[in-house]
PyMOL Python script that loads the backbone (N, CA, C, O; Angstrom):
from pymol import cmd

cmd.read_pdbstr("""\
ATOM      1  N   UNK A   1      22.768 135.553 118.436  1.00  0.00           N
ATOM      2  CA  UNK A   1      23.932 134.689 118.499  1.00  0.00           C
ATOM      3  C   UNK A   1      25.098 135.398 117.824  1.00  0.00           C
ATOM      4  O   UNK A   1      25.110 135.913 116.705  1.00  0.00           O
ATOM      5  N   UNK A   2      26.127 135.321 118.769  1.00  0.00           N
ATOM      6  CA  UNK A   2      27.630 135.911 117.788  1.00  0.00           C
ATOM      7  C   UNK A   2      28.959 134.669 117.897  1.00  0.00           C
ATOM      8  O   UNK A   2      29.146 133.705 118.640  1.00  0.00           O
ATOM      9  N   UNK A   3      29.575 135.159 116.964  1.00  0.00           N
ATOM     10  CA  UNK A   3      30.696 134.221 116.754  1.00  0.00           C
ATOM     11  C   UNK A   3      31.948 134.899 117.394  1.00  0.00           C
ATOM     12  O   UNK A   3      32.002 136.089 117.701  1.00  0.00           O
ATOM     13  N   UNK A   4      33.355 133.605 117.621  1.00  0.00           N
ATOM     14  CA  UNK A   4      34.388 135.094 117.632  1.00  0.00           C
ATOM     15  C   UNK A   4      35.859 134.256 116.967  1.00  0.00           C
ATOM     16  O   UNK A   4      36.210 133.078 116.892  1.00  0.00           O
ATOM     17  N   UNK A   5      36.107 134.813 116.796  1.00  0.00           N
ATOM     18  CA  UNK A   5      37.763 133.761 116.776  1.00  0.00           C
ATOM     19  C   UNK A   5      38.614 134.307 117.373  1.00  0.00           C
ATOM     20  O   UNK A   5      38.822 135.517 117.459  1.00  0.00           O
ATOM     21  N   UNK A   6      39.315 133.228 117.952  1.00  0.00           N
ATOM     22  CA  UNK A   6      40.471 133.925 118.696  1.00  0.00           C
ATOM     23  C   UNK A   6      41.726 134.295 117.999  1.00  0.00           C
ATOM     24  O   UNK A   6      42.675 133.663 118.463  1.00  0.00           O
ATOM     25  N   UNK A   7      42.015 135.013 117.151  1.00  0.00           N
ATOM     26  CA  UNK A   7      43.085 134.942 116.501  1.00  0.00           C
ATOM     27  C   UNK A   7      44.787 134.791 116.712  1.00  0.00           C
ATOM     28  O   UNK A   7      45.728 134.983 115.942  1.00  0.00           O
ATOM     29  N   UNK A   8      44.698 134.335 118.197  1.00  0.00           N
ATOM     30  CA  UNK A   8      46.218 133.648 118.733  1.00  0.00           C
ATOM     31  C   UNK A   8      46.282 132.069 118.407  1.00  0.00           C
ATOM     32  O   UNK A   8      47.248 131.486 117.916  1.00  0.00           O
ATOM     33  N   UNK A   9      45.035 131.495 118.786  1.00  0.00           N
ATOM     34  CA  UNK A   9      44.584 129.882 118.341  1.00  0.00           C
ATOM     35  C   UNK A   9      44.601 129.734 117.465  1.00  0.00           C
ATOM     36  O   UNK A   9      44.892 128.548 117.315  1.00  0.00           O
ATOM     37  N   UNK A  10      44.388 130.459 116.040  1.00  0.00           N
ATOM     38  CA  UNK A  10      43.831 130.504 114.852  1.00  0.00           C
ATOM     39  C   UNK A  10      44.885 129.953 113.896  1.00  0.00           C
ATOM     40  O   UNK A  10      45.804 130.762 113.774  1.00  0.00           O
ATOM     41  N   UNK A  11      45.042 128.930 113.237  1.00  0.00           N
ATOM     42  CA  UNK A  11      46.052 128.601 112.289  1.00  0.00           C
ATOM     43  C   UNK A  11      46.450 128.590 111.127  1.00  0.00           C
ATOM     44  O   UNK A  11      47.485 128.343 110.508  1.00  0.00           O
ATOM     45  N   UNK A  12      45.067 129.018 110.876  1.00  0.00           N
ATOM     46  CA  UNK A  12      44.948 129.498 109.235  1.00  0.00           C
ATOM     47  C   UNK A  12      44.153 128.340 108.342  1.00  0.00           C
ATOM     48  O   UNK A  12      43.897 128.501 107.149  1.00  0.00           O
ATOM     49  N   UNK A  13      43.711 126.840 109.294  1.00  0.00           N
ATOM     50  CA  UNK A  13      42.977 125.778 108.094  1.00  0.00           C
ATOM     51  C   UNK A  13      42.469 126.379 106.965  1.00  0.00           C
ATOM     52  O   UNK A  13      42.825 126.230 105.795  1.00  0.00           O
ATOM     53  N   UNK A  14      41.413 127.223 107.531  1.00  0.00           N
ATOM     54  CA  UNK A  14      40.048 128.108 106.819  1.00  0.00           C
ATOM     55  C   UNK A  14      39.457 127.018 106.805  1.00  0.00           C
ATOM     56  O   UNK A  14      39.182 126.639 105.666  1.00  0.00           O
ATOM     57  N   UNK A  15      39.086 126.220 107.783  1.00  0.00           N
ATOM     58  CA  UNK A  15      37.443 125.513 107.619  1.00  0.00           C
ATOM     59  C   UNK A  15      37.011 125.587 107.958  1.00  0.00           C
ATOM     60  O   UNK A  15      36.318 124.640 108.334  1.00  0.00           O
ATOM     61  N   UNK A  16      36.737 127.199 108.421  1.00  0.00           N
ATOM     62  CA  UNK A  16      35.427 127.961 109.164  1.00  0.00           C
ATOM     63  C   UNK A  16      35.055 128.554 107.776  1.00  0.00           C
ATOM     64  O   UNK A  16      34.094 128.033 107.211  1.00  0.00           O
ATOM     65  N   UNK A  17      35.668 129.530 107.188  1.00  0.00           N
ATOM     66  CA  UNK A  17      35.622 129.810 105.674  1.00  0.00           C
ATOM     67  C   UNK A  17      34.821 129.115 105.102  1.00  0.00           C
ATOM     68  O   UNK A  17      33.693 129.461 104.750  1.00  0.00           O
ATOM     69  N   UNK A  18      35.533 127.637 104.892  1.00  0.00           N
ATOM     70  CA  UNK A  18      35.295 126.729 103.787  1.00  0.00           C
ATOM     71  C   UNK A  18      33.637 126.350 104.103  1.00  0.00           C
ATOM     72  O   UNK A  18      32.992 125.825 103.195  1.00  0.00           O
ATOM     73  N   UNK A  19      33.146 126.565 105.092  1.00  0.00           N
ATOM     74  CA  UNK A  19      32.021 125.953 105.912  1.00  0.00           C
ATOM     75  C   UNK A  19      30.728 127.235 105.622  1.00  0.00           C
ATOM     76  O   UNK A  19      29.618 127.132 105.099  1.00  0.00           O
ATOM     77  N   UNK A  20      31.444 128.410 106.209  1.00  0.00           N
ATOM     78  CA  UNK A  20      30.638 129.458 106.571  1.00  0.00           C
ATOM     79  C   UNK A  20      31.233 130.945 106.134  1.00  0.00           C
ATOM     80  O   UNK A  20      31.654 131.889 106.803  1.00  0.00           O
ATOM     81  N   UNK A  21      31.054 130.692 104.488  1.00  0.00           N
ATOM     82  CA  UNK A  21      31.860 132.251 104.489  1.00  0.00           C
ATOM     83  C   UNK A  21      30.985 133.431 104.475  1.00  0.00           C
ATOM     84  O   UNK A  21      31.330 134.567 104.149  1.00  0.00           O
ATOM     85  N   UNK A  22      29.737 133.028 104.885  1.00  0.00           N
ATOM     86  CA  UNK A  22      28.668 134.061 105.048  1.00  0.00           C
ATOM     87  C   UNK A  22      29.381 135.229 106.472  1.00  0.00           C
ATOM     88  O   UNK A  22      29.213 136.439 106.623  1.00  0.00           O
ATOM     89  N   UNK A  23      30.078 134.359 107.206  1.00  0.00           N
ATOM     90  CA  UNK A  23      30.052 134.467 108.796  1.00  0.00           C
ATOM     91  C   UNK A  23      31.208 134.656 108.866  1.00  0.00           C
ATOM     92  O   UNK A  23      31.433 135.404 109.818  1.00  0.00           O
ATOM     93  N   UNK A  24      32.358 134.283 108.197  1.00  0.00           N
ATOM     94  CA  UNK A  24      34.234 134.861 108.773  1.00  0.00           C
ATOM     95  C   UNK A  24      34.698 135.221 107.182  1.00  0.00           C
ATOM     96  O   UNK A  24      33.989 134.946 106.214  1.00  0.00           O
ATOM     97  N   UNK A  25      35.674 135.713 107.113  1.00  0.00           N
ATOM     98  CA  UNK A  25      36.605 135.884 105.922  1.00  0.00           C
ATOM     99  C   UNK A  25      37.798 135.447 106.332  1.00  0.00           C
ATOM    100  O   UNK A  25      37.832 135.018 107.485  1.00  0.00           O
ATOM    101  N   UNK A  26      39.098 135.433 105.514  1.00  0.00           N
ATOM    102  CA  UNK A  26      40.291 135.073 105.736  1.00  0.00           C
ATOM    103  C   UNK A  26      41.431 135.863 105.283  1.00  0.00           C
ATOM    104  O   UNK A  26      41.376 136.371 104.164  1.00  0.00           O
ATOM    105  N   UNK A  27      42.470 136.026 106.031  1.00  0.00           N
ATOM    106  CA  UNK A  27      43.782 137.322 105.853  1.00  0.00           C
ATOM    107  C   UNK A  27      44.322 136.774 104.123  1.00  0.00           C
ATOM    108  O   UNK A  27      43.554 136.328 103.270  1.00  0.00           O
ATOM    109  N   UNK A  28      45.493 136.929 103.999  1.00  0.00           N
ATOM    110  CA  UNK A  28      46.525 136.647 103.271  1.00  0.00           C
ATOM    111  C   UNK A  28      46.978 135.294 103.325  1.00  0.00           C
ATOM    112  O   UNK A  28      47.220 134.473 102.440  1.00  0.00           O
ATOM    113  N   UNK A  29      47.057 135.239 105.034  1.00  0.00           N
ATOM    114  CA  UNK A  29      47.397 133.916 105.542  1.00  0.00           C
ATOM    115  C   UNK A  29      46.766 132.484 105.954  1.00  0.00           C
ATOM    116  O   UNK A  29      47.240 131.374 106.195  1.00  0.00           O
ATOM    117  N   UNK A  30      45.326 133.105 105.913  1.00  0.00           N
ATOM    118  CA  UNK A  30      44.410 132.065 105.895  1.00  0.00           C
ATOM    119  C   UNK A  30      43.742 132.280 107.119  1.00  0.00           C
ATOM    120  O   UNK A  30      42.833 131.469 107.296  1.00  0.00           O
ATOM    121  N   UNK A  31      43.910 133.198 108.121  1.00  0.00           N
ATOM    122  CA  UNK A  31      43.618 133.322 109.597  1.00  0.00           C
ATOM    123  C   UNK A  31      42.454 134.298 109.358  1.00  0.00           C
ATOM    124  O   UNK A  31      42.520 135.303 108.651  1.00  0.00           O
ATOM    125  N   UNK A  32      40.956 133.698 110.310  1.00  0.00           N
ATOM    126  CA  UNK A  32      39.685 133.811 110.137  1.00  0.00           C
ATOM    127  C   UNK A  32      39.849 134.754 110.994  1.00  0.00           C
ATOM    128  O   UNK A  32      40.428 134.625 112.072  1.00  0.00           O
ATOM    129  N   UNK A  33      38.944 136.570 110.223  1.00  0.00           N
ATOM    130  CA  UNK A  33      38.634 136.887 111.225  1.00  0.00           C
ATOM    131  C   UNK A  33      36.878 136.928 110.623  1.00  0.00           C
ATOM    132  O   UNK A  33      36.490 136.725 109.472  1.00  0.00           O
ATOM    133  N   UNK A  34      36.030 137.272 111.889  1.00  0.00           N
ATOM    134  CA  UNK A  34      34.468 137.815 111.399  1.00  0.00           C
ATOM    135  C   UNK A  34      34.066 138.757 110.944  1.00  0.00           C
ATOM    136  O   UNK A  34      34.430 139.916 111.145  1.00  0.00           O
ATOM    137  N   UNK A  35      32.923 138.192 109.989  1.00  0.00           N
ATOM    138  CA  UNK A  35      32.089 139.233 109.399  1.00  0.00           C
ATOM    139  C   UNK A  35      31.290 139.662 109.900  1.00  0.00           C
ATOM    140  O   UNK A  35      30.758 138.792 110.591  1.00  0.00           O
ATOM    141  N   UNK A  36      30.443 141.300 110.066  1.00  0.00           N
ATOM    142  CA  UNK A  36      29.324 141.322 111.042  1.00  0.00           C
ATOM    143  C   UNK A  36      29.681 142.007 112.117  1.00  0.00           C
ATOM    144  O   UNK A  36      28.951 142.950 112.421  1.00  0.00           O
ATOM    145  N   UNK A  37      30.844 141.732 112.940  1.00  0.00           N
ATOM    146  CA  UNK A  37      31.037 142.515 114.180  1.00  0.00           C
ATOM    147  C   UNK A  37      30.763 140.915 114.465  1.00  0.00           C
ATOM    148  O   UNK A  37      31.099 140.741 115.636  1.00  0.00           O
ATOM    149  N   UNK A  38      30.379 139.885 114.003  1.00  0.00           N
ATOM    150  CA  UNK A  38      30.172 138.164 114.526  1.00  0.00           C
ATOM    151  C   UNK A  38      28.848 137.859 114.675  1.00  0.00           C
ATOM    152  O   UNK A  38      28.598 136.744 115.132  1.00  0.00           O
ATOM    153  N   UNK A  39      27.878 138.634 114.379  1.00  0.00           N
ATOM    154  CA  UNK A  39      26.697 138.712 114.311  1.00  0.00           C
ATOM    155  C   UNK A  39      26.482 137.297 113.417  1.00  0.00           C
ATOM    156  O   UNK A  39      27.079 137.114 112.356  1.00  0.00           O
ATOM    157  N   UNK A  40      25.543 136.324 114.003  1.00  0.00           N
ATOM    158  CA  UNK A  40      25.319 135.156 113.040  1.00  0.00           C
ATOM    159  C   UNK A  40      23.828 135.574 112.742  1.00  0.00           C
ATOM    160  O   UNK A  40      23.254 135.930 113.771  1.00  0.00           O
ATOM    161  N   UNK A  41      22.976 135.629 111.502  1.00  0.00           N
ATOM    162  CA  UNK A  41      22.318 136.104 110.713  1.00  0.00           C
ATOM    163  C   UNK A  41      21.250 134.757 110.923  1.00  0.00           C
ATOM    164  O   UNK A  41      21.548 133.600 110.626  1.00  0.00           O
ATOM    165  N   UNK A  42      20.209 135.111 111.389  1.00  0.00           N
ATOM    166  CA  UNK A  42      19.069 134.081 111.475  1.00  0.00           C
ATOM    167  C   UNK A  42      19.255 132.954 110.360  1.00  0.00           C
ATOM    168  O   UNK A  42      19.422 133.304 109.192  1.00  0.00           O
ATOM    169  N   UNK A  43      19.230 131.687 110.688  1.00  0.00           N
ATOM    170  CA  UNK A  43      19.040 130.951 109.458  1.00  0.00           C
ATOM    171  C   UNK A  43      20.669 130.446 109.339  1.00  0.00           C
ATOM    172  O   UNK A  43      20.865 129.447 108.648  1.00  0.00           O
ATOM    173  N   UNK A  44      21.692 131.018 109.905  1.00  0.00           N
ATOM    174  CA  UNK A  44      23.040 130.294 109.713  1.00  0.00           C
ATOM    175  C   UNK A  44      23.306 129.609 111.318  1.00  0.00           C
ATOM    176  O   UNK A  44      24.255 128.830 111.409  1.00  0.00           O
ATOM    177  N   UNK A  45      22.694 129.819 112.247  1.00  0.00           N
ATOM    178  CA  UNK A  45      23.113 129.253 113.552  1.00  0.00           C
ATOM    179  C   UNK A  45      23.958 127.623 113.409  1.00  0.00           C
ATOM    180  O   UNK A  45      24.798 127.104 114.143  1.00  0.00           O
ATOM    181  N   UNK A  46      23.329 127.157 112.183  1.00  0.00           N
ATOM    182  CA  UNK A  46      23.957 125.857 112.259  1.00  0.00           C
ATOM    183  C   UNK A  46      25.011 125.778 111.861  1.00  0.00           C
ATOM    184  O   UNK A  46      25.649 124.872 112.397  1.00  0.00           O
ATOM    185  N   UNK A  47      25.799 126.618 110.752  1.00  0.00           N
ATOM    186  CA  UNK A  47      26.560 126.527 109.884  1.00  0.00           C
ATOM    187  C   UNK A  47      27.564 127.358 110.896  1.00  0.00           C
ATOM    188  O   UNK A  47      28.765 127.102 110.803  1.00  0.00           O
ATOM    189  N   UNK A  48      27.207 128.167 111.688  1.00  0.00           N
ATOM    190  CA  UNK A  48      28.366 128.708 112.880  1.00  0.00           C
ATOM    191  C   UNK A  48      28.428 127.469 113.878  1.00  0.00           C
ATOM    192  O   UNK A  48      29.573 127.190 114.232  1.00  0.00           O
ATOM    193  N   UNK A  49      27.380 126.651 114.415  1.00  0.00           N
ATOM    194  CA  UNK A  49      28.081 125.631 115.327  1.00  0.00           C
ATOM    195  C   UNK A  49      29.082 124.754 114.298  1.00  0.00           C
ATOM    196  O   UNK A  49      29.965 124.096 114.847  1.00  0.00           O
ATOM    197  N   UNK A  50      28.978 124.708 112.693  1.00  0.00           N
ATOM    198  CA  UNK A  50      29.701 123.593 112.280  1.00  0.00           C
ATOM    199  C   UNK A  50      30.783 124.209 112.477  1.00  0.00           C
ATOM    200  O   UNK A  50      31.836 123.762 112.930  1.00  0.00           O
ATOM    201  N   UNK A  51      30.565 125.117 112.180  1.00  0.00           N
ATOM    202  CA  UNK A  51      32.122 126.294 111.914  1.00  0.00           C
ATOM    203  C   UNK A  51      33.304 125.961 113.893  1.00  0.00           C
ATOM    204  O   UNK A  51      34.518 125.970 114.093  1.00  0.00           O
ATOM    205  N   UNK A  52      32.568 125.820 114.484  1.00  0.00           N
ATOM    206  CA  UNK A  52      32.996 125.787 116.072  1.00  0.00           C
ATOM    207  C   UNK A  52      33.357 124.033 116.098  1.00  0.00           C
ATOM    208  O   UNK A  52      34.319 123.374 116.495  1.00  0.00           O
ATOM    209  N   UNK A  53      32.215 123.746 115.537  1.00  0.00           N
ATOM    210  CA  UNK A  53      33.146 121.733 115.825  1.00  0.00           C
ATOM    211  C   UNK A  53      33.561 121.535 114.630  1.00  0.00           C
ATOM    212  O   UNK A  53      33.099 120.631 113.934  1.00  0.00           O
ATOM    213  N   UNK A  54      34.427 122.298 114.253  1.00  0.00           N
ATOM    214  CA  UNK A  54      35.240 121.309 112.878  1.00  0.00           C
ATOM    215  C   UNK A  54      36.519 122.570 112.807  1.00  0.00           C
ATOM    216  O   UNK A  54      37.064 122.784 111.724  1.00  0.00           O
ATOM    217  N   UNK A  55      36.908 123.331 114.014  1.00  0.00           N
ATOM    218  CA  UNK A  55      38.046 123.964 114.190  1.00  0.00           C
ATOM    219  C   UNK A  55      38.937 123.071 114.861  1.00  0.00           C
ATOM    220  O   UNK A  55      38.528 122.578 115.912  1.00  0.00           O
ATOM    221  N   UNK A  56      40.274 122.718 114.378  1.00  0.00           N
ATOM    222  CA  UNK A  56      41.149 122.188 115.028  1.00  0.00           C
ATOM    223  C   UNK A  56      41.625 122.278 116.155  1.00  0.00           C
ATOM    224  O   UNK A  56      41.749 121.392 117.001  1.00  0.00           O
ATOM    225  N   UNK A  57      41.982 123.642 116.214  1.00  0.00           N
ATOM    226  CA  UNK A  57      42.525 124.947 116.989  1.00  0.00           C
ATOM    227  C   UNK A  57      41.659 124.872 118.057  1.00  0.00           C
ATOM    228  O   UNK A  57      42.297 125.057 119.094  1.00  0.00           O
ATOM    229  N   UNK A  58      40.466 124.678 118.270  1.00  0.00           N
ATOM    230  CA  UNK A  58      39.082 125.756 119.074  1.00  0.00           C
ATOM    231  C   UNK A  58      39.431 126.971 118.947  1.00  0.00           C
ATOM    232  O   UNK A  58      39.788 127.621 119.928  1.00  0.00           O
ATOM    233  N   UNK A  59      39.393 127.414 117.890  1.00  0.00           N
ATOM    234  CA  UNK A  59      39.821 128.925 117.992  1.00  0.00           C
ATOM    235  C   UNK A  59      38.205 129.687 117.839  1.00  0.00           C
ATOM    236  O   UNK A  59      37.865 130.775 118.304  1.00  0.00           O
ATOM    237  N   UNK A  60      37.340 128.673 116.993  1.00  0.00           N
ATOM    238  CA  UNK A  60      36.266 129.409 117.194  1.00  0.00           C
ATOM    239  C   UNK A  60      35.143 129.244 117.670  1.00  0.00           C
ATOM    240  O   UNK A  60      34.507 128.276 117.253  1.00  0.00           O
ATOM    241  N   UNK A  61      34.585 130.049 118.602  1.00  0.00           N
ATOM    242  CA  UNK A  61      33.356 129.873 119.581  1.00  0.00           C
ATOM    243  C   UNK A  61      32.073 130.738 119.646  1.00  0.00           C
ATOM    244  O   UNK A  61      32.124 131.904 119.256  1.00  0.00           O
ATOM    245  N   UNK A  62      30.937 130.213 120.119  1.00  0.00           N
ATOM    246  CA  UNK A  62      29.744 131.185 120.286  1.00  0.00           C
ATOM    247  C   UNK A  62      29.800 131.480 121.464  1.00  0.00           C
ATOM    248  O   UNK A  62      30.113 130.959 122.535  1.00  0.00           O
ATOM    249  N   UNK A  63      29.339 132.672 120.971  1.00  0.00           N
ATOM    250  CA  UNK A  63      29.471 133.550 122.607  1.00  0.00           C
ATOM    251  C   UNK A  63      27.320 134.130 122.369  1.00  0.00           C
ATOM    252  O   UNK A  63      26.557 134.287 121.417  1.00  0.00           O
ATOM    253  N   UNK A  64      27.250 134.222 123.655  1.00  0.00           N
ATOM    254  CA  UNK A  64      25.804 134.730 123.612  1.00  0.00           C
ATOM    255  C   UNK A  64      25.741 136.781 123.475  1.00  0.00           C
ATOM    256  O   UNK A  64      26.269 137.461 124.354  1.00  0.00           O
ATOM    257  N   UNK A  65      25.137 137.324 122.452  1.00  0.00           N
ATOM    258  CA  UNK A  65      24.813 138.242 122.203  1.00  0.00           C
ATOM    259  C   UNK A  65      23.810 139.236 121.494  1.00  0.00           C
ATOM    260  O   UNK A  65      23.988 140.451 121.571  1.00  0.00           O
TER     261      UNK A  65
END
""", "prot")
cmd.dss("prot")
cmd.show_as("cartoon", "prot")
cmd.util.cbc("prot")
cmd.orient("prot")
């Protein structure tokens, strides 16, 4: 499973962060990018779907990889 953000959608909440900072980090500005290359790490799959339904934006999504 990988993650991605789109960083044009991206607004800076950080409550992908706030959720899953195993899985994204955040700029200066607050705009998520991934950790990993987006690789979600056995054992967080859930904490990346929270990370995907609790984006305002939809900026962030699973992609299959």
């Amino acid at each position: 499973m990988k993650i991605r953000v789109d960083r044009v959608k991206c607004e800076g909440h950080s409550r992908c962060y706030a959720l899953a900072p195993e899985l994204v980090d955040v700029d200066d500005l607050g705009n998520a990018f991934e950790l990993n290359d987006g690789i979600v790490p056995v054992g967080l799959e859930e904490r990346a779907q929270l990370m995907v339904d609790n984006c305002p934006e939809y900026a962030v999504e699973i992609v299959e990889g």
